[in-house]
LUMLO-203073 format. One record per residue (C-alpha): residue in three letters; x, y, z. Coordinates in steps of 0.1 Angstrom, whole numbers, padded with zeros to 4 digits, always signed. Layout:
REM LUMLO-203073
ALAXYZ/...
***
This chain:
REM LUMLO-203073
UNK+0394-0708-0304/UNK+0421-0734-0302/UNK+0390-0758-0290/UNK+0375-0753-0323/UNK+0407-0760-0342/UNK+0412-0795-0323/UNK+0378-0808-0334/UNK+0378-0796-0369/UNK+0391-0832-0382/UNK+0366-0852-0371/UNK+0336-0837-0384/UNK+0317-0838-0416/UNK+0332-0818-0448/UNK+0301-0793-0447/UNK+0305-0793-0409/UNK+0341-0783-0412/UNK+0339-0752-0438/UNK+0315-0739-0411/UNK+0342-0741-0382/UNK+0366-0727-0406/UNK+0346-0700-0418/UNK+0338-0688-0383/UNK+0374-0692-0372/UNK+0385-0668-0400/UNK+0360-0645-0391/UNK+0370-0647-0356/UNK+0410-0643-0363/UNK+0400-0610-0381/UNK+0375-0599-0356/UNK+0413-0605-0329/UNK+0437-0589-0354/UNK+0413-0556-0360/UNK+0408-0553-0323/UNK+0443-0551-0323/UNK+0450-0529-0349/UNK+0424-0502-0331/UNK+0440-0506-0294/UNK+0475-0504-0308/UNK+0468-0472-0331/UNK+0444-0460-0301/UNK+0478-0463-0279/UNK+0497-0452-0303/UNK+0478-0416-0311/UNK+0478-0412-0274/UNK+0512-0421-0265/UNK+0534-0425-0292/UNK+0521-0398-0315/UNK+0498-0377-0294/UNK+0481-0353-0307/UNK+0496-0322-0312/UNK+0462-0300-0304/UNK+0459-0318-0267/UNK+0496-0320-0256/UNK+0516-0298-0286/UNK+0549-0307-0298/UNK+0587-0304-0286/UNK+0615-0299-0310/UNK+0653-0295-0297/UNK+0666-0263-0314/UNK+0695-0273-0337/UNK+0717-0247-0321/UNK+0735-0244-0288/UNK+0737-0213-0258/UNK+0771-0207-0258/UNK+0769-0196-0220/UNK+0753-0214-0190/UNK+0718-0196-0187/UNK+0716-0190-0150/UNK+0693-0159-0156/UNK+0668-0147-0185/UNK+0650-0119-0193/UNK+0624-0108-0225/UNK+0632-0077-0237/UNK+0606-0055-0256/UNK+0623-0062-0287/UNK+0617-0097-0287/UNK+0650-0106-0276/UNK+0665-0126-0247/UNK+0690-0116-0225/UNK+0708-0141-0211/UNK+0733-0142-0179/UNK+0757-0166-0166/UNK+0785-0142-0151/UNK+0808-0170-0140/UNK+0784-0194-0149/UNK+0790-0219-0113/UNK+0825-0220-0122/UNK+0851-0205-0099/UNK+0877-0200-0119/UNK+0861-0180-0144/UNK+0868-0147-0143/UNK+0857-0135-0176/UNK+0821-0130-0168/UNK+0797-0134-0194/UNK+0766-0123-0208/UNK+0746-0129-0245/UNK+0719-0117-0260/UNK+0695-0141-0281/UNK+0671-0133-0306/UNK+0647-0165-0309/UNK+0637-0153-0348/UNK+0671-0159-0365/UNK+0690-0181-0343/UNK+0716-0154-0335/UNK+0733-0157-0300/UNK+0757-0126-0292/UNK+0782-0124-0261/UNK+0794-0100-0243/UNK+0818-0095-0211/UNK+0802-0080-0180/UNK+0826-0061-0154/UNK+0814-0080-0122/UNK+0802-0114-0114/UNK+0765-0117-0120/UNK+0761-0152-0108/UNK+0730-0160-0094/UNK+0712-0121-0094/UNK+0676-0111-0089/UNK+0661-0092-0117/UNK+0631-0076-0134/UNK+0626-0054-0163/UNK+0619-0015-0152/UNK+0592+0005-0168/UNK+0615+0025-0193/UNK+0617-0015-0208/UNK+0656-0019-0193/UNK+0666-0050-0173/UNK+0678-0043-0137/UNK+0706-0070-0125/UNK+0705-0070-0084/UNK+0732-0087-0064/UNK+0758-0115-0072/UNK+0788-0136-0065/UNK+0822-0118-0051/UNK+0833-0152-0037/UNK+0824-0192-0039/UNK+0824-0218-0006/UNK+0808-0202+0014/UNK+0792-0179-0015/UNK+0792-0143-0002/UNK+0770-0116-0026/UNK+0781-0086-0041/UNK+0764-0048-0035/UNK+0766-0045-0072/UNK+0735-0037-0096/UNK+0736-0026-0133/UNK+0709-0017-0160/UNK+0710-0033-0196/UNK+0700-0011-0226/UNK+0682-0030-0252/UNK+0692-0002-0278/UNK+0728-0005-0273/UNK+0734-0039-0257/UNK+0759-0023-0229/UNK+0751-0028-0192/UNK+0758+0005-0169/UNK+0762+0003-0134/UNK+0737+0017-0106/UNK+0750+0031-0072/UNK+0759+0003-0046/UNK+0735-0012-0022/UNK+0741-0010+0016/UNK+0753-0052+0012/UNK+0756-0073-0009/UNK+0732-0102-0019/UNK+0735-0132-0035/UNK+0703-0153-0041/UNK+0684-0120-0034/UNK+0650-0111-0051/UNK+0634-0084-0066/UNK+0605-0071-0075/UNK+0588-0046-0088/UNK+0565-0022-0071/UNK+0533+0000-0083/UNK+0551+0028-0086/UNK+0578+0016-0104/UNK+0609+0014-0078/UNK+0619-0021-0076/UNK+0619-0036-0041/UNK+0652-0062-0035/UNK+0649-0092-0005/UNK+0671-0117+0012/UNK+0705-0129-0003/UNK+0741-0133+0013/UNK+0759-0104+0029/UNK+0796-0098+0020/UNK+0806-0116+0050/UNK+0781-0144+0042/UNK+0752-0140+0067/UNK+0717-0136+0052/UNK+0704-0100+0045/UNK+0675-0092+0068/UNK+0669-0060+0054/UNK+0650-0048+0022/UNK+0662-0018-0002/UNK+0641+0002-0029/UNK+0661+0016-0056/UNK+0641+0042-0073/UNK+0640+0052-0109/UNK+0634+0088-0103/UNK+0662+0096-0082/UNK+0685+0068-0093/UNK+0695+0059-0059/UNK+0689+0030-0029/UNK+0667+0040-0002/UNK+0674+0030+0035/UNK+0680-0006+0044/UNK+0647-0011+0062/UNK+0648-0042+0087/UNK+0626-0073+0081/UNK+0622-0084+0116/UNK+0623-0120+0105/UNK+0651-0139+0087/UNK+0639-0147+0049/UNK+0646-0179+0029/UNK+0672-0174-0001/UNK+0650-0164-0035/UNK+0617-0152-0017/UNK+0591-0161-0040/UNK+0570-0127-0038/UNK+0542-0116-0057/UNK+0528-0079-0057/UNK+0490-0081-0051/UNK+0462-0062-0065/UNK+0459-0041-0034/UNK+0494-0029-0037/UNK+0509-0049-0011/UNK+0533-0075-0015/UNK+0529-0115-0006/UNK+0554-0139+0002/UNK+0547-0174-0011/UNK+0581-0190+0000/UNK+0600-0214+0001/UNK+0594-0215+0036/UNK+0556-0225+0045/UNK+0551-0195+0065/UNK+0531-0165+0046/UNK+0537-0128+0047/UNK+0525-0097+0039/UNK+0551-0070+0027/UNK+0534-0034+0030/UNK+0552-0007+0006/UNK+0541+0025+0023/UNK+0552+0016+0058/UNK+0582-0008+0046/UNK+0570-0036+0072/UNK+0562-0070+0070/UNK+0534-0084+0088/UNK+0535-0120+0111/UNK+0525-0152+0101/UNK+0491-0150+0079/UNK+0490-0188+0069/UNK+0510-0223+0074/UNK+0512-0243+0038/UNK+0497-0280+0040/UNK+0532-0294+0028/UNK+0546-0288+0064/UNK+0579-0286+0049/UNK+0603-0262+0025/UNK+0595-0259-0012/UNK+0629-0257-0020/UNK+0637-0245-0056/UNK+0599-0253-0061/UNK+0575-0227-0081/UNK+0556-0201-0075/UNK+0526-0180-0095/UNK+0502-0152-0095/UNK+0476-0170-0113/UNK+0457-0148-0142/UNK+0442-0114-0131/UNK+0405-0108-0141/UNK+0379-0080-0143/UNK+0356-0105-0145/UNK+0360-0116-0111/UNK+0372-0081-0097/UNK+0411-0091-0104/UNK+0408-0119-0070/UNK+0448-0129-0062/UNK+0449-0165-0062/UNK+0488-0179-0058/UNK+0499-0212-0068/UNK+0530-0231-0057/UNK+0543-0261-0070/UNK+0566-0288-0058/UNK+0603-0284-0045/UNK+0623-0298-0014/UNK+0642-0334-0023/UNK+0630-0356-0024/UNK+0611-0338-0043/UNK+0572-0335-0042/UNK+0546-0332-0070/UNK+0521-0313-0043/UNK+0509-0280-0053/UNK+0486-0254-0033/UNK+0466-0227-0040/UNK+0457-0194-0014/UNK+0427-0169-0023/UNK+0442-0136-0011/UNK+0405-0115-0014/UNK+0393-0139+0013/UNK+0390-0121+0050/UNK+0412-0151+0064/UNK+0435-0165+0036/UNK+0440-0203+0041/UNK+0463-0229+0019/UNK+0444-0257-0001/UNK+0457-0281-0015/UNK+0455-0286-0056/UNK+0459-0308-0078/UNK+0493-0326-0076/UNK+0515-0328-0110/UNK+0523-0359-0127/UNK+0561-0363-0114/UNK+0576-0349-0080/UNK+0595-0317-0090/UNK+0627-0296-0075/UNK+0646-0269-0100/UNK+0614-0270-0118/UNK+0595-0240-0137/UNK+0565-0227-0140/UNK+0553-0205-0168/UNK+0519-0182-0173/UNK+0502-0193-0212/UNK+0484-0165-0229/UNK+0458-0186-0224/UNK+0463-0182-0183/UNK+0470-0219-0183/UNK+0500-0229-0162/UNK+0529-0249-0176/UNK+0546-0273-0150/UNK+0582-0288-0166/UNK+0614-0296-0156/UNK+0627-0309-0125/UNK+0635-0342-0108/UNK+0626-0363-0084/UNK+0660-0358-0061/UNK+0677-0326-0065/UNK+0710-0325-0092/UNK+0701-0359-0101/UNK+0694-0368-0136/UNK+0686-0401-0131/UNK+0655-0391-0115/UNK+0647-0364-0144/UNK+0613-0352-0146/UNK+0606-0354-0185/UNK+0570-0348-0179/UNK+0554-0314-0188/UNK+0516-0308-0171/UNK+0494-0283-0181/UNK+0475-0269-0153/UNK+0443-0249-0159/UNK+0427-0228-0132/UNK+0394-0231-0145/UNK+0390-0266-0138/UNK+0412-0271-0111/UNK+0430-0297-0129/UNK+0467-0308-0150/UNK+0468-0323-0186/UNK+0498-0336-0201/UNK+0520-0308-0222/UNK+0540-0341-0239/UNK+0577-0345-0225/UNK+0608-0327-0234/UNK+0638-0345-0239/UNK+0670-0336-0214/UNK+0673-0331-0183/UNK+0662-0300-0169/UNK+0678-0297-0133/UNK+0698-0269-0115/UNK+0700-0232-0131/UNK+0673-0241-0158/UNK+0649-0218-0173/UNK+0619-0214-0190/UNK+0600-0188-0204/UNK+0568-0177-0230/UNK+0581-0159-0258/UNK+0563-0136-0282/UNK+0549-0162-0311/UNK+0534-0177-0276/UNK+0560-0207-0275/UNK+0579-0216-0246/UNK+0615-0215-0245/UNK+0634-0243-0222/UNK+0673-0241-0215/UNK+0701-0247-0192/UNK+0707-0279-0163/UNK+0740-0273-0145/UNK+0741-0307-0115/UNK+0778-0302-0115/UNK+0801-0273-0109/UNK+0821-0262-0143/UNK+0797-0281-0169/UNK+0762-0275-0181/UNK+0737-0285-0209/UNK+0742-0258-0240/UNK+0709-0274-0258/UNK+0677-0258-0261/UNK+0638-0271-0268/UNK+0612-0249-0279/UNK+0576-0264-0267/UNK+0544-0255-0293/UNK+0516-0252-0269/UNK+0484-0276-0280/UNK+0465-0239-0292/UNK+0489-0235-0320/UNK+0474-0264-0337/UNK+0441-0281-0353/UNK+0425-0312-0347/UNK+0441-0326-0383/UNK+0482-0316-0363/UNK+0484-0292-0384/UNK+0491-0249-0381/UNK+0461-0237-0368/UNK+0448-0202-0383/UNK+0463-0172-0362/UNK+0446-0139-0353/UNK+0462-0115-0361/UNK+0472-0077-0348/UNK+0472-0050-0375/UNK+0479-0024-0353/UNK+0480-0011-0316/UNK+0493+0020-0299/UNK+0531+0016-0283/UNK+0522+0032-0250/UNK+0484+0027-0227/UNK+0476+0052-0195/UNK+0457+0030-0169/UNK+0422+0030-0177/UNK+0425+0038-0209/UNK+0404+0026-0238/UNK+0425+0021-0268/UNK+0418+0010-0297/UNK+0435-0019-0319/UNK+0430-0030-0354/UNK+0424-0068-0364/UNK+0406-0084-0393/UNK+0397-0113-0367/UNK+0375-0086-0344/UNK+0346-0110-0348/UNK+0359-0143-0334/UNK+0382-0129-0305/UNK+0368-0142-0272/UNK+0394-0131-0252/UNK+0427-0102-0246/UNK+0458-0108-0226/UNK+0483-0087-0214/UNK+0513-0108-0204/UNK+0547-0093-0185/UNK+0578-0104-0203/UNK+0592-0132-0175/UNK+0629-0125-0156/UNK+0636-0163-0144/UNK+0663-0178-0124/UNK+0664-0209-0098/UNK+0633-0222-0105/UNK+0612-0189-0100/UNK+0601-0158-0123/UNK+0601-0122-0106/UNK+0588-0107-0131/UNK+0559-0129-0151/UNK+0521-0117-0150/UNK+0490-0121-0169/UNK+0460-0093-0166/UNK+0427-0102-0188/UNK+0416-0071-0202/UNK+0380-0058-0212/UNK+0368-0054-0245/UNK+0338-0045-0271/UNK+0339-0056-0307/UNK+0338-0034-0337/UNK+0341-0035-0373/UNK+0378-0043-0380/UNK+0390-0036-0343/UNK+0387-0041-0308/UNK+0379-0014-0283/UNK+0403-0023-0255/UNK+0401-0009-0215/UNK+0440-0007-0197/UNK+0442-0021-0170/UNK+0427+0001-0136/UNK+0461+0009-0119/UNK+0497-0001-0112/UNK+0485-0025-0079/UNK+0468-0045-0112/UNK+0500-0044-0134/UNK+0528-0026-0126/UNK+0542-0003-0148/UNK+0564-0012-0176/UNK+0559-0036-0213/UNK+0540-0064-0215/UNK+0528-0087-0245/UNK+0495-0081-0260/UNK+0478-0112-0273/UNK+0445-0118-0286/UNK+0429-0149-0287/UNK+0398-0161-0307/UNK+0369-0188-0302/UNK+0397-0222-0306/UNK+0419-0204-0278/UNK+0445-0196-0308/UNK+0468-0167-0295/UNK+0480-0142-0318/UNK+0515-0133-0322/UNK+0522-0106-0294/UNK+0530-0071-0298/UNK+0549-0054-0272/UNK+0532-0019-0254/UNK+0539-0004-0226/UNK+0512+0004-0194/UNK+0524+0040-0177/UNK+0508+0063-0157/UNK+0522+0089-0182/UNK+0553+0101-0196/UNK+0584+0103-0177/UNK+0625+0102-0179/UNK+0652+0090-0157/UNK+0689+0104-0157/UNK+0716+0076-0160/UNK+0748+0084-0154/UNK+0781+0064-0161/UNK+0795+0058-0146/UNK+0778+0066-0113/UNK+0813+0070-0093/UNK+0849+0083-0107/UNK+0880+0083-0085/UNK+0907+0109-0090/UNK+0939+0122-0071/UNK+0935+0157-0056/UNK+0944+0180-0084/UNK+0931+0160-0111/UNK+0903+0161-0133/UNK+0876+0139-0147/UNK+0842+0132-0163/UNK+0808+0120-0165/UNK+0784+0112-0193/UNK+0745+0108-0190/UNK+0719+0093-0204/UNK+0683+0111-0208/UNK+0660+0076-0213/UNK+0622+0085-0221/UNK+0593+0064-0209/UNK+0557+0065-0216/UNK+0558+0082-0249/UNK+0574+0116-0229/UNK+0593+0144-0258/UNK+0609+0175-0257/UNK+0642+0183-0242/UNK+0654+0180-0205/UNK+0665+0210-0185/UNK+0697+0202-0162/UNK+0714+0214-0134/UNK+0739+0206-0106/UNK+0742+0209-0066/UNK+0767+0194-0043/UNK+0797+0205-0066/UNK+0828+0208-0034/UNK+0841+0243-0028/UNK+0873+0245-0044/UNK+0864+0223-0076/UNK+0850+0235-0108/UNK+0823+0217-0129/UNK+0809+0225-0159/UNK+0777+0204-0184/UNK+0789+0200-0217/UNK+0747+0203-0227/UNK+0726+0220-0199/UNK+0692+0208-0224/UNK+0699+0174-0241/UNK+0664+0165-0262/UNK+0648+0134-0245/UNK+0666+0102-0255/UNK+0696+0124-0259/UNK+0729+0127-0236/UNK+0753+0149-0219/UNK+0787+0149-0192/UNK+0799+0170-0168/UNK+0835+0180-0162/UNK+0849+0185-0127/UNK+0881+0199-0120/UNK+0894+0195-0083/UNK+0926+0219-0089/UNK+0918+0238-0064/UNK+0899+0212-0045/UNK+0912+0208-0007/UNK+0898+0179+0010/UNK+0898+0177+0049/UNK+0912+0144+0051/UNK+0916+0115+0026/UNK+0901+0097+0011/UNK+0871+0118+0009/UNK+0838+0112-0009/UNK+0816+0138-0024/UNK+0784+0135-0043/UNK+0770+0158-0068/UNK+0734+0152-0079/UNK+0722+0163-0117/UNK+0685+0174-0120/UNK+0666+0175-0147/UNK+0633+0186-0157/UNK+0606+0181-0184/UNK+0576+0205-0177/UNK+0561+0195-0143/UNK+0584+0164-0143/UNK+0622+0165-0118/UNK+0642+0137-0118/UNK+0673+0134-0101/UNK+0708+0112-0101/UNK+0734+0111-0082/UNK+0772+0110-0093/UNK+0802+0106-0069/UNK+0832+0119-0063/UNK+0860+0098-0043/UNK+0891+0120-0039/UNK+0921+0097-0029/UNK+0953+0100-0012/UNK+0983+0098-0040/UNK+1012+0070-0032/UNK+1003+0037-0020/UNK+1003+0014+0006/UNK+1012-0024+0022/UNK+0997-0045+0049/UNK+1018-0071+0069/UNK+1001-0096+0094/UNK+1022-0108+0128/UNK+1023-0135+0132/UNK+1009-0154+0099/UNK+1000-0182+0116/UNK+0976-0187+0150/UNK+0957-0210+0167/UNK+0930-0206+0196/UNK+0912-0224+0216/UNK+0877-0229+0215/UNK+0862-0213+0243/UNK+0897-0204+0257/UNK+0918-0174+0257/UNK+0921-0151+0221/UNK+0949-0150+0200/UNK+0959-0118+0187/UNK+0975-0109+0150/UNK+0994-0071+0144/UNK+0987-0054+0110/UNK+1011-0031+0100/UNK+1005-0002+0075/UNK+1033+0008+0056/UNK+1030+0042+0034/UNK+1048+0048+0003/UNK+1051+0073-0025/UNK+1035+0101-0001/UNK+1005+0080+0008/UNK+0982+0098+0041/UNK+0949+0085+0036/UNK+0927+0067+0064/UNK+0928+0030+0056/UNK+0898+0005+0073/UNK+0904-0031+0077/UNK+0877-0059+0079/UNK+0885-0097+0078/UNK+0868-0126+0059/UNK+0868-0163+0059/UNK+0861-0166+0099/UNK+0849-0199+0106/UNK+0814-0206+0120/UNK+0816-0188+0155/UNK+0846-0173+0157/UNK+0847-0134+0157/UNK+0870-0110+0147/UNK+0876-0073+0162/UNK+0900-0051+0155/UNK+0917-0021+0179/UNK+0910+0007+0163/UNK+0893+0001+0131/UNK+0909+0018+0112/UNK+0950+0036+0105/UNK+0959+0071+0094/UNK+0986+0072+0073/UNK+1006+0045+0091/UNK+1006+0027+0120/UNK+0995-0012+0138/UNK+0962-0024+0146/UNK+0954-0055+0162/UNK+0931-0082+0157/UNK+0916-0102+0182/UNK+0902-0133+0174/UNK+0878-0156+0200/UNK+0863-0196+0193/UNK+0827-0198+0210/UNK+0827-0233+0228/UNK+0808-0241+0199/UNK+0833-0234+0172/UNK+0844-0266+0149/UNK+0881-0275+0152/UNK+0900-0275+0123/UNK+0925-0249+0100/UNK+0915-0222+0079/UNK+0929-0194+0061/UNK+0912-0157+0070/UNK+0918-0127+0048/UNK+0926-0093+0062/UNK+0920-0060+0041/UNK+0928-0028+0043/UNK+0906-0002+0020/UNK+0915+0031+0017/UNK+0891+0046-0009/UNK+0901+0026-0042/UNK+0934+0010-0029/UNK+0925-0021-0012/UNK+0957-0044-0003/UNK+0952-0076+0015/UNK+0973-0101+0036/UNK+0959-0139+0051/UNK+0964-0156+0081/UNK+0967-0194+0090/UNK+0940-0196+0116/UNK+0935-0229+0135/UNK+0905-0238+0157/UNK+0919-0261+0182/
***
């Protein structure tokens, strides 16, 4: 156009209100194709739409712990762990409870470290807390587990495990026991064995042997068939197989010929319609990061790895959540792993159906190490946490507003709504539940309240259920069995005909009624002569009433014990009194364990209690000399430890050592003292041992006294 304007002088008048005519009409036609690319760009980018990508706010309140670990309650509430938090030295561990309708955030002190657990939710609706922290660099896990009540906010502890394990995962299994894999030993090493802790007896199982050394958080999914499928991190698949406790080899390689480190991994939607086929997705991970994901078809006769679709930005400490809609959200991350820099702001949506991602809009901080993520009941999505560096973390929190939750004007869309629905389903049931929106549901979810930590959730799933429409309700069929959805709560949504969920209401999927028996605590320790107690709780599943008959065994000869209510009504309580007056232990310290029954018409369940019986007086240790050094692949060096009683003490003491350097061993000759005495520890480099100086800690355990002494050890 600027050709035009140069030749508009020398042309006639009429010639020239022509040129300038067109030249106006030209500069419009410019200035409203600009207009309609910048608003297009604008409505896409700037302002999308909130029905296509949804809308992030920031929440204008702050978690007043780091939120390591989560968990949904069937209240609608959040528990929230930190335990130490990744701070060493904090020994005030921590826990909170948040409830996402009113903003309130309540903490609480937990009796053991908690950092960086496994847990799930068990069918009676109560978190189970597996594993932790007893000590930092190198981390060493803790044989501790406790159950929360959501009625009266107090954690009780559960029997110990055979190790400890920190990192470990668990998961539940059809029946409702909760299997528990991988995680550091007390002394470090990683736990090749698996342990079942069982609801109905209230006690571990056998350690049962892997026969292959697992990655640190398993990513494990139960499968409709009842076994149990390990996704990774590591690219090698498994099959876990609950009735013979044995894993099976190799049964596919993953295309990304590397570790998914702190990537995702999901069970994607179960259907009727398609006979409930087990399809697993996993999602990014390893640093630098990649935005790969894959996808395995568990019905086929010889599951392979595809690849899918890849997400819009590489991901490591990402998370991935399960919609009502059994889309997948993708958020969180970076590109390199504890770097902000390299944040991955970028949320994708990624729907099964089409094999394909969309963009979920961006949230706004950094989401890194010990985030979470997880779908609440109004069918939002909860993001929290980033801790890159030791003693700090990120106390803001962002709500996401899926796309469904609006029309095409961004405004609320219209909600279906649940009038009413039975608390408790049987599998296979048909139930019934009341909604004025019968007529325009298209489809029913039932969604398991997520448990999420490092990047992965143990506990999320999503089962499509079957349906027929009547006049005012919906005539609903439970799911077939436990292999389908294990037992416990889960969200019921419906949705109608614009994919708009309803708000969720909570109902648990049984077999039938049932009870456990939890005591607390599970162990006292007493002094010969003394006496002491134990209180119960009776806590119903299922819908199960009545009373609970109770009774003991394994009460010692010599000690009396007496229930203070030999029939508590279900949801009730009772103790037991034990008096060891007359009690006359072989040696000490000596352990005893008493179980409490209890019945409910054709129902037993069981607990255990125990009794440790310790020596009275005390003891010290003493270590000769405090300081050593060996040679690597030379000659040992040897340390005496010296027990000395006092006040009458005459129990057996055993020592063990910790903080041994990478390839040096420890033994000790004998094991363990009687009263008094010396033992002495031999300690050997391997060739291979690294040079250098270390302090190694030597204890001495003797029921509940434990006494320790260190030793300067240097690797020379």
């Amino acid at each position: 156009m600027s050709g035009i304007t140069s030749e508009l002088g020398g042309l006639p008048l009429r010639n020239r209100e022509i040129m300038r005519a067109i030249k106006m009409i030209y500069d419009a036609f410019v200035k409203f194709c600009l207009f309609s690319l910048l608003t297009a760009w604008m409505g896409t980018a700037a302002f999308p739409q909130a029905n296509l990508q949804g809308r992030w706010s920031v929440l204008p309140y702050t978690t007043p712990i780091n939120p390591i670990h989560a968990a949904l309650l069937n209240n609608g509430k959040v528990l929230i762990i930190a335990g130490s938090g990744n701070n060493p030295p904090v020994t005030n561990f921590q826990a909170a409870v948040w409830d996402p309708t009113n903003g309130n955030i309540t903490t609480q002190s937990i009796g053991w470290d908690m950092f960086c657990n496994g847990m799930v939710v068990l069918p009676d609706g109560r978190p189970f807390v597996n594993g932790g922290t007893v000590q930092y660099n190198p981390f060493h896990g803790s044989p501790n587990t406790s159950v929360f009540d959501p009625l009266t906010s107090q954690f009780t502890d559960l029997p110990l495990m055979s190790n400890g394990r920190w990192y470990p995962t668990a998961t539940t299994l059809p029946d409702g026991s909760v299997l528990t894999v991988s995680g550091t030993t007390l002394t470090g090493t990683t736990n090749t064995k698996a342990e079942i802790f069982s609801p109905s007896t209230w006690k571990w199982s056998p350690a049962y042997a892997l026969g292959w050394t697992p990655p640190l958080y398993p990513r494990l999914h139960v499968l409709p068939n009842g076994n149990v499928f390990y996704s990774g991190p590591g690219y090698q698949s498994r099959y876990f197989f609950p009735a013979t406790h044995t894993w099976s080899g190799i049964i596919a390689n993953t295309n990304y010929a590397r570790k998914r480190t702190y990537g995702s991994s999901v069970l994607l939607p179960l259907s009727p319609t398609n006979n409930y086929k087990p399809v697993v997705m996993i999602l990014g991970g390893n640093t630098p990061a990649t935005s790969t994901t894959e996808l395995i078809d568990l019905s086929a006769a010889t599951p392979v790895w595809q690849w899918g679709p890849s997400m819009s930005q590489p991901r490591i400490e990402m998370n991935a959540v399960i919609l009502p809609n059994g889309k997948i959200l993708a958020l969180g991350g970076s590109g390199t792993d504890e770097n902000a820099t390299t944040a991955s702001y970028n949320a994708d949506l990624y729907d099964p159906v089409s094999n394909t991602f969309s963009s979920a809009g961006k949230n706004a901080f950094p989401r890194l190490y010990h985030s979470v993520a997880m779908l609440l009941p109004d069918a939002t999505i909860w993001l929290a946490g980033s801790n890159p560096q030791r003693g700090t973390y990120d106390p803001r929190m962002e709500l996401y507003e899926p796309g469904y939750l609006f029309d095409s004007s961004g405004n609320r869309a219209m909600r279906p709504s649940i009038s009413t629905a039975p608390a408790v389903v049987n599998y296979g049931q048909t139930f019934t539940v009341a909604t004025p929106d019968a007529s325009n549901i298209t489809s029913v979810a039932l969604v398991r309240p997520g448990a999420v930590t490092h990047s992965f959730d143990m506990d999320q799933r999503l089962i499509n259920l079957s349906y027929t429409i009547a006049s005012g309700s919906l005539s609903l069929t439970a799911p077939p069995d436990a292999n389908i959805a294990p037992p416990g709560h889960y969200m019921l949504f419906l949705l109608n005909s614009s994919g708009v969920p309803s708000l969720a209401t909570f109902l648990q999927v049984t077999s039938g009624p049932d009870f456990s028996i939890t005591p607390s605590p599970w162990q006292r320790a007493i002094v010969r002569g003394q006496s002491t107690s134990y209180s119960f709780q009776i806590v119903p599943s299922g819908g199960l009433q009545g009373q609970v008959n109770l009774s003991l065994s394994g009460v010692p000869a010599g000690a009396s014990a007496s229930l203070m209510n030999s029939a508590p009504p279900v949801g009730g309580s009772s103790g037991l009194n034990i008096d060891t007056t007359n009690l006359n232990p072989p040696a000490l310290p000596q352990t005893y364990t008493i179980t409490v029954s209890g019945s409910n018409g054709t129902l037993l369940r069981t607990a255990p209690l125990q009794l440790l019986v310790n020596s009275p007086g005390d003891f010290l240790l003493s270590a000769s000399p405090s300081a050593v050094a060996i040679t690597r692949g030379g000659i040992s060096s040897k340390v005496a430890v010296t027990l000395t009683p006092s006040l009458g003490f005459v129990g057996v003491t055993k020592f063990s050592v910790n903080g041994l350097p990478a390839k040096v061993t420890g033994k000790f000759n004998p094991v363990s003292l009687t009263s008094s005495g010396t033992t002495t520890l031999t300690l050997t480099a391997a060739s291979g041992a690294l040079a250098g100086t270390s302090t190694i800690t030597i204890t001495g355990t003797s029921g509940t006294l434990v006494h320790k002494t260190n030793v300067m050890l240097t690797v020379q």
